[in-house]
Each structure stands twice: as structure tokens, then as C-alpha cells.
N, C-alpha and C positions, 0 to 999 in steps of 0.2 A: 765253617771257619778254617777246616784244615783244606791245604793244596801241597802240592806235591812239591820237595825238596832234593835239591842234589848237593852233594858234596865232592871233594875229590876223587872217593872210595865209595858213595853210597847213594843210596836212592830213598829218600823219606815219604811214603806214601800212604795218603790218606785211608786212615782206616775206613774196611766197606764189609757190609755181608757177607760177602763173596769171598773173603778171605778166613771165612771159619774153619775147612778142613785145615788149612797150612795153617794159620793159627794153633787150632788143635795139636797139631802134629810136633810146634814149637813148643809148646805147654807142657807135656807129654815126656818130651825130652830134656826136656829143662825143672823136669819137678822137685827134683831133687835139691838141684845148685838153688832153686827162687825158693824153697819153700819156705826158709826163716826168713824172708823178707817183704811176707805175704801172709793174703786170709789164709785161716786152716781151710784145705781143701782135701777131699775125702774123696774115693774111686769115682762117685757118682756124678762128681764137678767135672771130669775129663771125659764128658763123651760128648757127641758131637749138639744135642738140643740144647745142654746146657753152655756151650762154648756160644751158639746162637742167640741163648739168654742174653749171655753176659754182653756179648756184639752191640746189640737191640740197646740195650741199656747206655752203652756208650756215648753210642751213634744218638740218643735223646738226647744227652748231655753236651753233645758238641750242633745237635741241631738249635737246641736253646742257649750257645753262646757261653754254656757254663765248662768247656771242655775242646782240644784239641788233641789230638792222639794219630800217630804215624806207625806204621809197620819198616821195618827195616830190611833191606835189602842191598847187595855185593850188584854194583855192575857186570860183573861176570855173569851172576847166575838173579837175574830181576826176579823170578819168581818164585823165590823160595825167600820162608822170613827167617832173618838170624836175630830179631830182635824188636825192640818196643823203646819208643820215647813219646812221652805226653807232659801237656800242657793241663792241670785238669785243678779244681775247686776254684775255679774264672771266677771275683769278684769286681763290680763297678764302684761306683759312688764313691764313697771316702777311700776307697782301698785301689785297685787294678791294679790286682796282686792275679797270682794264678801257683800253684804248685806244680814242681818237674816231678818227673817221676821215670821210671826207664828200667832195659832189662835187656840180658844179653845171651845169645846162644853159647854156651861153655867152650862152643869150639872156637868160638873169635875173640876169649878174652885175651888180652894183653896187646892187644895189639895198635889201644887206641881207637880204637872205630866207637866207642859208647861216646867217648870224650869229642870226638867230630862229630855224631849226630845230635848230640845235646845241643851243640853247640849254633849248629843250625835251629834248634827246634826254638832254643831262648832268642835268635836273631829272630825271628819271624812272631813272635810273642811281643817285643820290644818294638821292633818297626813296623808290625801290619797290627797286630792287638792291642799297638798302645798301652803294654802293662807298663807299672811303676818298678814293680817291686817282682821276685819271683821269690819262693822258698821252696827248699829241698833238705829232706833229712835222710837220717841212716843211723843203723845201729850203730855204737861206737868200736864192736868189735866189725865193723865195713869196712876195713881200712882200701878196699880198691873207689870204693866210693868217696870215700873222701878223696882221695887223690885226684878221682875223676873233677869232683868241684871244688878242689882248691884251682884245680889249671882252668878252669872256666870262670873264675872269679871268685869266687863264693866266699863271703866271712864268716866264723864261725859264731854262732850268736848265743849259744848257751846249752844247756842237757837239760830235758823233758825228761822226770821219773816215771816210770811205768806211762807214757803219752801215748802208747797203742800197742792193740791186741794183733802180734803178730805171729803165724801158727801155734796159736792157742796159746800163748801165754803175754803178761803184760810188760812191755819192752822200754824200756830205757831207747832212748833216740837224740843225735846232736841236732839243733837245729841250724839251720845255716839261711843265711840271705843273698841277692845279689841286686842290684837298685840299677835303674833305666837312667845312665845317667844323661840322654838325649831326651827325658820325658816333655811334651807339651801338655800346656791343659787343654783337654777337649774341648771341641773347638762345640755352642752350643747354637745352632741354628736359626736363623732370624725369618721368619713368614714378612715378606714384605706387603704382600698384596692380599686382596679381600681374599676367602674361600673360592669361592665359582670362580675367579679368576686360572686359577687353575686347573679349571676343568672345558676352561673357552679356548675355540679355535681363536686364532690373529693370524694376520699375513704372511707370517714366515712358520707359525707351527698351526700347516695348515693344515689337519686334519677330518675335513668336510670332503677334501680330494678322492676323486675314486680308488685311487690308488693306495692311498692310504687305507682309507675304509676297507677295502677287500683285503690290505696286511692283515689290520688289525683282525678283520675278521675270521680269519686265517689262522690265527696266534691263539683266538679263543676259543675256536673249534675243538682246542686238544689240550686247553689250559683250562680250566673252569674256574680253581679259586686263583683267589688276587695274587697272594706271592708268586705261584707258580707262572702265570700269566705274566706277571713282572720279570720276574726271572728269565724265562723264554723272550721278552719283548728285548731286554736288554741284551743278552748273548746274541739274539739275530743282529742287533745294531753292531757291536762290537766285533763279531766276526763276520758275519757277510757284505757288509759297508764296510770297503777299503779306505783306510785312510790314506787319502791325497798324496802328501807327502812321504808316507811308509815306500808306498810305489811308485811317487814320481809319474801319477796319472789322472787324467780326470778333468773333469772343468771345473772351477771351482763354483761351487754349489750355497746355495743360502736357504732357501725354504725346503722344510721337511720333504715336500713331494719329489723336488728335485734330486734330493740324496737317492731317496725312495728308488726313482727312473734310472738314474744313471749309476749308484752303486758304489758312489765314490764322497767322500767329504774331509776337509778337516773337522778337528772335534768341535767346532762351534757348531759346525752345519751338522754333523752325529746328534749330538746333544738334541737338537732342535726335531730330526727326526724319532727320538726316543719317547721326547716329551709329547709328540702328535700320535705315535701310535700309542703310549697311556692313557693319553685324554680321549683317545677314540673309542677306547674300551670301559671309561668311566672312572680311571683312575687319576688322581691329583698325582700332579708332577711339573715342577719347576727345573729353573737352570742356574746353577751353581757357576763360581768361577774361583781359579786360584790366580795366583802371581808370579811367575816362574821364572828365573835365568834361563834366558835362551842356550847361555853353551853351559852350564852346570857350573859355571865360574865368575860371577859377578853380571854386570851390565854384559849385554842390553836386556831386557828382561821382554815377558808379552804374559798376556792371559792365555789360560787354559781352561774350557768350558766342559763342565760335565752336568750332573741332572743330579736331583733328587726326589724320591717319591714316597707319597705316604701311603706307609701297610699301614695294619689294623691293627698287630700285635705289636710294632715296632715302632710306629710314629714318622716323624721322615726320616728318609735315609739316602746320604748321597751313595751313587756309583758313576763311575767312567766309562761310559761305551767307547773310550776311544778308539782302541784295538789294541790288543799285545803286540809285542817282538819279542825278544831279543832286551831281558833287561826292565821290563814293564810285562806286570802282570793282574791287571783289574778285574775281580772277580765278585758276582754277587755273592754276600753273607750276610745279612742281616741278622743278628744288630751290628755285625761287628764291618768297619770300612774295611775295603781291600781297595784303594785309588791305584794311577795308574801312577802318580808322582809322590812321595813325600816332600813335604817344607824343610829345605835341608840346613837352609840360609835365614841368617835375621833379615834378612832385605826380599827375602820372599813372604807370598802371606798368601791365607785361606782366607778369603772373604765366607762370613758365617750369612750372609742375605739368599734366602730363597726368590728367584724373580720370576713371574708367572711370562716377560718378556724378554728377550735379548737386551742386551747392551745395545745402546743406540752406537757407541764405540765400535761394536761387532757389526753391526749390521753397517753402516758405511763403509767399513774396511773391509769386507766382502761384496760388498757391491760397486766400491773402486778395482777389483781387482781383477787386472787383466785374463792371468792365468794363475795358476799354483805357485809357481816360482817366485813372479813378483809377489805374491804375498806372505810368502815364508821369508822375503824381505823385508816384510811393513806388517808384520805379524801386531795385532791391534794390543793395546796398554793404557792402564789408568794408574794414579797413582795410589799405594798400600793404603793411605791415609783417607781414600775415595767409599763414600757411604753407600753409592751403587745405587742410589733412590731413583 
């Protein structure tokens, strides 16, 4: 769920393993200034298995959607950490809510850098997590805390008597809110077609092709369960199939084999290849579409094709193999979406229909298409109000 954040002064990076000794070493130094606003923690929590412990335990919580957590870092010096911001008690359903929480090397306070990386960690919470709501608290004698989220928005919503056991004793805490006020409702997914449709070759997601076949088989040689093998099928589509128009190359492309061959697609023809090498492996996977302004400013608008696929633990889930740049950054996470666009505009839209087939729209307008060019002119379009059946 977590990816890596920049700001003017910082570098927000996912927390990993690998980061226990320097973790450590920030713990360590900092035990003093964090400890009233932390568990009681006693000599034997500061050495290096139990830093591991704690890592391991995170790292579950943000594997299962219930947690995002970043390490903090100076563009100067990336590999050393002055700090911590997380995203963590992630709830769904009636709530998608999540708590902030955060923590600073003593030698960087005042200088604002807690109040900039917060402030990235709740953008990224609000537009890639989809939260409603966030809450954060502090003792009342916090006052740099507070200050920190009153400048990030924050209302104050009330005092918790004794609300938590904070180095060993029971603390008095303000509570504070801050609300998504761009929030959509999730968007709930619509299975259009039978089961086994989704798992059947057709003409354009043709994976019966040899070429195919030997990806896929290629992809499972070193993936074995399902998500992993998803996960690996979609990152090859999104990074090593260039997209067309990213680099102004290529022929333009329609059936999966073809992306396959040459290496190149827009994201209709990506999509199309994604969905041939999961079905080739035995996973259900369809093709999604959104609605999109072509210049990020009103008309003219076109479709944006990506995929969705059903895990086991998760149900479907869409992703974008479109490709990154520069400003677009599509990432697997399951449960949580990371697309490569949000819906910014009421005249844009997420179509919620799973289709085991292309758009009959998509496939004409790639099979009219001269070159890449002409068709980043005649980029194909339905209207919001279209049922996609």
C-alpha cells in the first residue's frame, strides 16, 4: 500500500526490513524526546531482533491493507532516517478512516519538515487510499503537535480522559479530525459476463499463441502462487511494453500477441495483453474502462482501458498496466487501488462493468488506425451514461 513520496525537502520511503539497523539507530537516539508519546519501552526493546519484531509486525499490517508507514529522509543524505509518518488503524465499510501518527529526529525539529511530510503521507491516504476521514491525537501538553495539525487542517474534536497508556501511565489525549473533502463512493464492480468467460482465449486476448504461452510460462516458472504471479504478470506489462504514445513509437497494436512481438501498445492493446497472459496461467481477468479528459481540462474526452483480476483473498481488483512517467504512477496493492488516473471531473467516469471482451468501440478504432498518431487523434469514446453491455 505504501510507495515512495517526495517533497521539496524529503524523501518518504516505504518502510522495509532492510531498514532495521538505521531504524534502530533513530529509536535509540530519539528515546528520550518519543518516550512520553509512546509504549513503555525498556533496554531489551532497543536491540536489533526486537527492532525486526516490531518491522515484521508492521510490514503484516500494511501487507493486509490495515496500515501504511514511511521512513523519512533529507535529500541530502537519503540514507539515513530522521523520522517516521504512518497511516495505520486503515478501516473500510462504514468508516475509511485511517490514523496519522509520525515522529521526528530532535535534530530536525522546528524546521517544519514533520508538517511537510504529513502532509504528503494524508495526500496520498486521500487520493490513492481513498480515506474519508483521518484522525490524530496528542497529549494536550504537545503543543508542537498541535501546531503541526492545526497547519494541516485538523479540527479539534474533543479530550479523551485517560484514552491511552502512554510510557506506562494513562494519558489524557486531544482528539482531532480532518475529512477527504474530494471523497467518491467506491466505485462497486459489476461481473458482466458468465465465469469461464474469463478464463477463455478470443481474438484479440489471444492467449493460445506461442508466444504467449512461453511468457506466461515463463512468469510461473518463478511465481507459483496467484498474487505473486499477478503481480509479476502485471509489472512486465507496465514496464517492459512501452507505451505508444509515451515514446512516440511502434505500430499500433490490437491483439495481446502482437503487444507481446513488438513491445509496444497503447493501454487498450496493454490491457488486452495482461488479460492473455492471466488467463494463460489460469487466472480470471477482465478489462475495465474509465472516461477521461483528454487535455485534463474539459472536452474532448476518450476511454482509458486497464484490467481487473480475481485473487482469492481479495475478490477483483482493478490495476493499470499502462506504464508510469512522470506524474502517473500505477502500482499493484491489493486490496487497495493505485490506477494510473483519478476521476478529477464530474464529466469524467469509472465505468464499474468487468468485460471478459474489448469494447467493440476499441477494437474498430484500433483497427482503423493508421499509425499511433492518427490515433491519439481519434483516441476511441462512449458516452458516461453507456452500460458497456
Amino acid at each position: 500500500m505504501s510507495r515512495a513520496l517526495c517533497t521539496a525537502r524529503l524523501v518518504l520511503m516505504p518502510l522495509q526490513m532492510e531498514d532495521a539497523a538505521e531504524l534502530l539507530a533513530y529509536e535509540w537516539h530519539n528515546r528520550a524526546t518519543h518516550a512520553a508519546h509512546g509504549p513503555l519501552r525498556k533496554d531489551a526493546d532497543f536491540t536489533s531482533e526486537a527492532c525486526a519484531q516490531r518491522i515484521a509486525a508492521q510490514l503484516d499490517e500494511v501487507e493486509h491493507g490495515k496500515a501504511c508507514r514511511w521512513t523519512l529522509h533529507t535529500h541530502a543524505q537519503p540514507d539515513t532516517i530522521i523520522g517516521h509518518v504512518a497511516i495505520t488503524a486503515i478501516q473500510r465499510g462504514v468508516r475509511h478512516a485511517g490514523v496519522l501518527g509520525y515522529g521526528l529526529d530532535q535534530a530536525h525539529a522546528g524546521q517544519g519538515l514533520m508538517t511537510e511530510a504529513a502532509a504528503a503521507a494524508i495526500r496520498h491516504a486521500f487520493e490513492h487510499l481513498k480515506l474519508h476521514r483521518i484522525e490524530a491525537n496528542h497529549r494536550p501538553d504537545n503543543l508542537a503537535s498541535a501546531r503541526v495539525l492545526a497547519k494541516l487542517g485538523f479540527e479539534r474534536e474533543g479530550l479523551a480522559r485517560q484514552y491511552i497508556r502512554l510510557n506506562g501511565e494513562w494519558t489524557d489525549v486531544v482528539l482531532n479530525g480532518l475529512r477527504n473533502p474530494a471523497w467518491r463512493e467506491p466505485l462497486t464492480l459489476q461481473v458482466m459476463d458468465a465465469p469461464e468467460a474469463y478464463l477463455a482465449p478470443c481474438a484479440i486476448i489471444d492467449f493460445e499463441h506461442p508466444a504467449i504461452a512461453a511468457k506466461a510460462a515463463e512468469l510461473r516458472a518463478t511465481h507459483t502462487d496467484t498474487l505473486s504471479l499477478a503481480r509479476a504478470s502485471f509489472e512486465f506489462v507496465r514496464d517492459e511494453i512501452a507505451h505508444s504514445w509515451d515514446v512516440r513509437q511502434g505500430p499500433v497494436t490490437l491483439k495481446a500477441s502482437e503487444v507481446l512481438l513488438t513491445g509496444f501498445g497503447y493501454c487498450y492493446a496493454k490491457s488486452h495483453l495482461l488479460a492473455a497472459l492471466l488467463r494463460a496461467n489460469g487466472i480470471a481477468a477482465g478489462l475495465c474502462y474509465q472516461r477521461l479528459s483528454v487535455g485534463d481540462s474539459g472536452a474532448p474526452y476518450c476511454l482509458h482501458g486497464l484490467n481487473a483480476v480475481l485473487l482469492p483473498e481479495h475478490g477483483w481488483y482493478r490495476c493499470d498496466p499502462r506504464g508510469n512517467k512522470p506524474g502517473v504512477n500505477a502500482v499493484f496493492t491489493p486490496p487497495v487501488e493505485q490506477l494510473a488516473f483519478l476521476i478529477k471531473e464530474a464529466t469524467e467516469h469509472d465505468f464499474a462493468q468487468i468485460l471478459a471482451s474489448p469494447l467493440p468501440e476499441v477494437i474498430s478504432t484500433l483497427q482503423a488506425a493508421p499509425d499511433i498518431f492518427w490515433l491519439h487523434a481519434h483516441l476511441p469514446d462512449v458516452s458516461p451514461n453507456s452500460s458497456l453491455a
